[in-house]
C-alpha positions in Angstrom: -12.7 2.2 7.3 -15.5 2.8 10.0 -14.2 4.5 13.0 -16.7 4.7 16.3 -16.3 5.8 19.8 -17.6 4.2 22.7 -20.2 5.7 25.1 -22.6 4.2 27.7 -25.0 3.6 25.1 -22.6 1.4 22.7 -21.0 3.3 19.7 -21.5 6.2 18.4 -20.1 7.2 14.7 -17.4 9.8 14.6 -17.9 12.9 12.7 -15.7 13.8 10.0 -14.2 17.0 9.7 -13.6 17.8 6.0 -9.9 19.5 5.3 -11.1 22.9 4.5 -7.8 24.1 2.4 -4.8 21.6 0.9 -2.3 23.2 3.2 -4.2 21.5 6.1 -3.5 18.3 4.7 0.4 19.4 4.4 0.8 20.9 7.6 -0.5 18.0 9.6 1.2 15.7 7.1 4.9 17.1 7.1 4.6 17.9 11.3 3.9 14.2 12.1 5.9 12.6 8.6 8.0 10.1 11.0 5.1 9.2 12.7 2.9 8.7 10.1 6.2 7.0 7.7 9.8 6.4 7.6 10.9 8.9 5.6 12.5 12.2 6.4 11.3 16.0 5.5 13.8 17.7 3.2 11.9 20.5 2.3 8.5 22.2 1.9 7.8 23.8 -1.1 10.6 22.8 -3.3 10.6 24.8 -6.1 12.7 23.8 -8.9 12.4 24.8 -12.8 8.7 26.2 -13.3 7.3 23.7 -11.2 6.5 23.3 -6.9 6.8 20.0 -5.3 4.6 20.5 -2.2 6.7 17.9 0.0 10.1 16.7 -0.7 11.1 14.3 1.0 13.4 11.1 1.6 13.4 7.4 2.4 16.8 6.3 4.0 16.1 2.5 4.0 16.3 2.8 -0.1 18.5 6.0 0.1 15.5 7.2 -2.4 13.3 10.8 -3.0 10.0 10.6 -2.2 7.6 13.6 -3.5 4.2 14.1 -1.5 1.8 15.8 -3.3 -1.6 16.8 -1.4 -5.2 17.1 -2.7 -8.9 18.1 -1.8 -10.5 17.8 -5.5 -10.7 14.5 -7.2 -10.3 16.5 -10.8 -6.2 15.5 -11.5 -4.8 12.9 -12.9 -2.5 10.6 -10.7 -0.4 9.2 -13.8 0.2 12.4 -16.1 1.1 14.2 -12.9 2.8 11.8 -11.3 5.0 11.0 -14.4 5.7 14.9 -14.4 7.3 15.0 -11.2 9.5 12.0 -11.4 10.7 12.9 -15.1 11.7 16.1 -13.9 13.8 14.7 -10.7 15.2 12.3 -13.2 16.6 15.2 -15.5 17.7 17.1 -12.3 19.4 15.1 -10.1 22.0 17.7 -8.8 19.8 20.0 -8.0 17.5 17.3 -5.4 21.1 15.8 -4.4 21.7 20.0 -3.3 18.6 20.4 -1.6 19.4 17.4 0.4 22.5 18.1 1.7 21.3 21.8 2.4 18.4 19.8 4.8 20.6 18.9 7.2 20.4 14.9 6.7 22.9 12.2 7.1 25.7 13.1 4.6 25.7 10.8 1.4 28.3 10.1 -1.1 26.3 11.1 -4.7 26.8 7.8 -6.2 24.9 6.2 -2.8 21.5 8.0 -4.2 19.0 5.2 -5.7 17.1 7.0 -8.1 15.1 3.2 -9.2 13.6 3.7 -6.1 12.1 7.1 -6.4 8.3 7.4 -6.2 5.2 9.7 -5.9 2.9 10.1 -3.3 -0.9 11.4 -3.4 -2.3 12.3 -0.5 -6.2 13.2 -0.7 -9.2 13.0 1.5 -10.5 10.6 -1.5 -9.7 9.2 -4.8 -12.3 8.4 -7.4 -12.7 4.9 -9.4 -10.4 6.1 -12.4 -7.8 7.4 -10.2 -7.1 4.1 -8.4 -7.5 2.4 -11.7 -5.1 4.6 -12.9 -2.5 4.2 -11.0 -2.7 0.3 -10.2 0.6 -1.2 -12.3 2.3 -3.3 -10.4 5.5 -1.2 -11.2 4.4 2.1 -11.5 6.6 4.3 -8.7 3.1 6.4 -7.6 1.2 5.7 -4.7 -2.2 6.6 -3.0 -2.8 7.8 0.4 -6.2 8.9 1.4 -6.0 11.1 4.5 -9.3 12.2 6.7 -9.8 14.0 10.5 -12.5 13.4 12.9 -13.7 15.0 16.0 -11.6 13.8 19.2 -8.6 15.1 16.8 -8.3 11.9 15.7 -6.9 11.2 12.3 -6.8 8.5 9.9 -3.8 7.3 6.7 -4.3 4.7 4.6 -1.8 3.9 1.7 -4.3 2.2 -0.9 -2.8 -1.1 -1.9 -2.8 -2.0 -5.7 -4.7 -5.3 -6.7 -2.2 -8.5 -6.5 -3.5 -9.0 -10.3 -2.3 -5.6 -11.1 -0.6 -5.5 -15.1 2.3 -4.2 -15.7 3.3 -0.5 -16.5 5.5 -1.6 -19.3 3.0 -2.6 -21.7 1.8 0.9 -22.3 5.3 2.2 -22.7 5.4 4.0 -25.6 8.0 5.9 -27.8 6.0 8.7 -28.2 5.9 9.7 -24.9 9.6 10.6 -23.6 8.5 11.3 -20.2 6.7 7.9 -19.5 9.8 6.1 -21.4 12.7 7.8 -19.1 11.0 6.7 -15.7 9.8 3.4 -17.0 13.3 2.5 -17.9 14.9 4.2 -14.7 12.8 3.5 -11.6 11.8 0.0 -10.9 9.6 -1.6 -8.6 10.2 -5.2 -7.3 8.9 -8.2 -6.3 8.8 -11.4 -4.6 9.7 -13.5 -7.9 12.4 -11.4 -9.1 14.1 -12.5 -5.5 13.4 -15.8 -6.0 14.2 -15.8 -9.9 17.5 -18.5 -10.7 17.1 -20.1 -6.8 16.9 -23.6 -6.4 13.5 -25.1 -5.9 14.5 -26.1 -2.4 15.5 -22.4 -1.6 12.3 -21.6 -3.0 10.7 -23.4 -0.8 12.2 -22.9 1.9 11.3 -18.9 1.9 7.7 -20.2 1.4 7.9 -21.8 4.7 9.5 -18.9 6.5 7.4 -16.3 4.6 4.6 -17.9 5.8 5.5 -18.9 9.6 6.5 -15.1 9.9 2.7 -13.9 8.7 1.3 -16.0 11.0 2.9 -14.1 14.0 0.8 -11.0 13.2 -2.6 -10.7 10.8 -1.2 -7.0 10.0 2.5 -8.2 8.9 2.9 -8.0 4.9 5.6 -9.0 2.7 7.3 -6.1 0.5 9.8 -6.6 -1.8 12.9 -3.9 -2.7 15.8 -4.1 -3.8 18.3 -6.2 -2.1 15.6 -8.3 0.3 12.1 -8.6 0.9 10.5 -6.6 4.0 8.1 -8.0 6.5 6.2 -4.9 7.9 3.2 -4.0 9.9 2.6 -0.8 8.7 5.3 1.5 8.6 7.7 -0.5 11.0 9.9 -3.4 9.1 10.1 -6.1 11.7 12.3 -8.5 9.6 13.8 -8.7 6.2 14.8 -11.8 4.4 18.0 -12.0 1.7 17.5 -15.0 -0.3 20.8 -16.1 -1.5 21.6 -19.1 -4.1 22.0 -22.3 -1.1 20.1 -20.2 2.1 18.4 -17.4 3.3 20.1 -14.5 5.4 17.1 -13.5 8.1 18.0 -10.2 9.5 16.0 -9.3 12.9 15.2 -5.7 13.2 16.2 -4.9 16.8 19.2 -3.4 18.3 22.2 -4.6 19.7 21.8 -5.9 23.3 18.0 -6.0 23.1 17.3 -9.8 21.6 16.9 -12.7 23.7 18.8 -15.4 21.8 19.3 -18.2 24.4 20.3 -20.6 21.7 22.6 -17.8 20.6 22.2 -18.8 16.8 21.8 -15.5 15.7 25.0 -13.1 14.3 25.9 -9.7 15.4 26.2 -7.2 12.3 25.6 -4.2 13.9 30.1 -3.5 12.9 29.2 -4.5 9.8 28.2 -3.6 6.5 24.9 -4.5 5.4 21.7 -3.0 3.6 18.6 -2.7 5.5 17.7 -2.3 8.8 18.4 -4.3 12.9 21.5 -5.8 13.8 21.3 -9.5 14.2 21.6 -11.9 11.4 20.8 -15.5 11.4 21.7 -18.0 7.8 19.4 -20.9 7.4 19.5 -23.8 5.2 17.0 -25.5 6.7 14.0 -25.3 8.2 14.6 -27.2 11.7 14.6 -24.2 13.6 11.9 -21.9 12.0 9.7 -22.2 15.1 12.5 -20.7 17.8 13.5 -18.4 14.8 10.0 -17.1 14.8 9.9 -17.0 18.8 12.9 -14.7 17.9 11.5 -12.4 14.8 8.1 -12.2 17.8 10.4 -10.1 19.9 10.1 -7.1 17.5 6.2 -6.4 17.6 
């Protein structure tokens, strides 16, 4: 990423200004964590067994734990760590269930917790070749985030995305190691084809056409699948999520009640009802007749 600043003269590089201790990183990370990501602090410095989790914290659009772990040196390994960490939430899930409640967070019933959706993050000023090589399996739960602060107190985040020819974690699995085989068989990481898996070709299709009419609304929008639909974000916002079904697709529009303008009044209220994800209006399709209005529609949330 190359960041400038404008003058009279043209642009002018910013100056970096290196994180001098780890707990920089953490303080500026867990003061601004719903600014910089959806999910919600539970608790700094989570100490459970013999081990310290720096950040613990939680995503509420999976119901999931997410633990942040922050680093200056490039000497650690992402996976052996990373593995660690999520083995030993796995084995003590009444414990993080405790330390949740004790936050002060929306109250959960214990059998709404998704532990397949738990994940790691690294947060680091930089990663080194092996590192990102390391950790790019399509399905394994850890993450990169490189993190750096410039003059003007302006600071930069990048989650480092994993190659679309990434392998697969399960073909290293191995019975020798207990740790890697309890979180490869637990946590799970989807995608587009697992959605689209046993659907007609037509419905198939048709999600190609709408997948592809709602990236053209926005160069920054990206497709991401979980569990029960797949996600169209820019950045950390989800503007519109997508449930494909076995005859049509349910398109759910991420705004609040009362603040779409549907003059066609196609869309569905479900803002009384019961649903996963996020936004409050609905809309079937089993065709693609209106996907140009329906887009004029999904616009309204950037």
């Amino acid at each position: 990423m190359l960041l400038f600043k404008q003058n009279e003269n043209g642009l002018s590089s910013l100056q970096e200004k290196p994180f001098k201790l780890e707990k920089e990183i953490q303080r500026l990370f867990e003061q601004n964590l719903a600014v910089i990501s959806d999910y919600q602090l539970i608790k700094s410095e989570f100490s459970i067994k013999n081990s310290r989790i720096d950040t613990l914290a939680f995503d509420p659009e999976n119901n999931a734990f997410v633990i942040i772990e922050y680093k200056r040196s490039q000497n650690f390994s992402v996976v052996d760590q990373g593995i660690s960490y999520l083995n030993l939430m796995l084995e003590n899930k009444g414990e993080f269930i405790v330390e949740y409640y004790e936050s002060g967070l929306p109250k959960l019933k214990r059998d709404e917790f998704d532990w397949s959706q738990s994940k790691v993050i690294f947060v680091s000023p930089a990663f080194t070749d092996f590192q990102n090589q390391a950790a790019n399996f399509k399905d394994l739960p850890i993450e990169l985030w490189e993190i750096h602060q410039f003059e003007k107190g302006i600071v930069s985040v990048v989650p480092l995305k994993k190659s679309k020819s990434a392998p697969s974690f399960k073909q290293i699995k191995t019975a020798q190691n207990a740790d890697l085989e309890k979180v490869v068989d637990e946590i799970r990481i989807y995608s587009e084809q697992e959605h689209l898996e046993n659907k007609t070709d037509e419905i198939n299709e048709l999600y190609e056409q709408f997948k592809e009419a709602i990236l053209r609304l926005d160069a920054e929008l990206e497709p991401k699948a979980l569990k029960h639909y797949i996600a169209f974000k820019k950045g950390k916002k989800n503007l519109a999520y997508i449930k494909i079904q076995h005859n049509s697709l349910k398109i759910f529009i991420n705004l609040k009640k009362g603040t779409l303008n549907d003059p066609k009044n196609i869309t569905e209220d479900v803002s009384e009802k019961g649903h996963h994800g996020t936004g409050d209006y609905q809309i079937i399709v089993k065709d693609s007749r209106d996907v140009e209005y329906i887009m004029s529609l999904i616009k309204q949330t950037i």
